[in-house]
C-alpha positions in Angstrom: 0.0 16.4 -3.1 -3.5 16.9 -4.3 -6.7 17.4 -2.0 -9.7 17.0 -3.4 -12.5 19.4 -2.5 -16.2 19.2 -3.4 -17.8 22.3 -3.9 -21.5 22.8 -4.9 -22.8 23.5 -7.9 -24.6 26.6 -6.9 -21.3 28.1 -5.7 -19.7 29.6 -9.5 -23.1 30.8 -9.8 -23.7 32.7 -6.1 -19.6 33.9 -6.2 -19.7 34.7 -9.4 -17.0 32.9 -10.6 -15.9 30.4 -12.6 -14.0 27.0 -11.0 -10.8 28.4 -12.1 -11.6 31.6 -10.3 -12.7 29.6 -7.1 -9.8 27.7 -7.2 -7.7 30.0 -7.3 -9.6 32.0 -4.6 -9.7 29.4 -2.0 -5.8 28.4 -2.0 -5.3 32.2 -1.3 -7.8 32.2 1.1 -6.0 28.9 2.4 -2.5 30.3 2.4 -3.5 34.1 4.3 -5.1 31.7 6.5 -2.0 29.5 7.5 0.2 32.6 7.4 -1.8 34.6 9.5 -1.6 31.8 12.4 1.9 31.2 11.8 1.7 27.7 10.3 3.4 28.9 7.3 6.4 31.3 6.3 5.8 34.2 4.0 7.9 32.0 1.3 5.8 29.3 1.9 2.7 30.7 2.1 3.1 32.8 -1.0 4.4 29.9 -2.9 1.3 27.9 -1.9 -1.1 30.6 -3.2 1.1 30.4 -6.4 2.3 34.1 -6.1 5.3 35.8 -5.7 6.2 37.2 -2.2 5.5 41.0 -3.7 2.4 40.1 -4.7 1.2 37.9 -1.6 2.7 40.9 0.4 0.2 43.0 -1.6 -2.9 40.5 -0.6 -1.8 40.8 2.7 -1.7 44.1 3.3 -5.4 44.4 1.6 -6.7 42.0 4.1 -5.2 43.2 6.8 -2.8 40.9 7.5 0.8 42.2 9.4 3.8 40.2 7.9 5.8 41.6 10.6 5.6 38.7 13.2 8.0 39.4 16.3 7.2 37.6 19.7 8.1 39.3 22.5 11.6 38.1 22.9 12.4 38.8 19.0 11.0 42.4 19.9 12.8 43.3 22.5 16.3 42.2 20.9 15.6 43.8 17.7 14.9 47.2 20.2 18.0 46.6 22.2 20.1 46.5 18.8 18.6 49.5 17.4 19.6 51.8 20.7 23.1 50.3 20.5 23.1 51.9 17.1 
């Protein structure tokens, strides 16, 4: 699927950075987004920024995004099998 987005001309110019840069850029930007709400698995997300999960993992962790996602339920079983250990 494609989605077509305009983007001034002034932007390369003020970011500077070229369109492939940009591009490249925004879908990053994009995926971090979408992971960070939940909308899309670190598999997905990382595929979607065109990276592999190491190296998504990496952008993550320099914007300060967890990839650890427990809700509370998924926390407290994961605690209650680590005393049982």
């Amino acid at each position: 699927m494609k989605i077509t987005l305009e983007i001034p001309d002034f932007a390369p110019l003020v970011l500077n950075k070229d369109l492939n840069e940009l591009k490249e850029e925004i879908k990053l930007s994009s995926a971090l987004f979408l992971y960070k709400k939940g909308k899309l698995s670190l598999e997905q997300a990382s595929s979607f920024a065109k990276l592999s999960i190491y190296e998504f993992l990496k952008k993550c962790k320099k914007n300060a995004i967890s990839n650890i996602n427990y809700n509370d339920s998924e926390l407290k079983n994961e605690l209650e099998m680590l005393k049982n250990l």
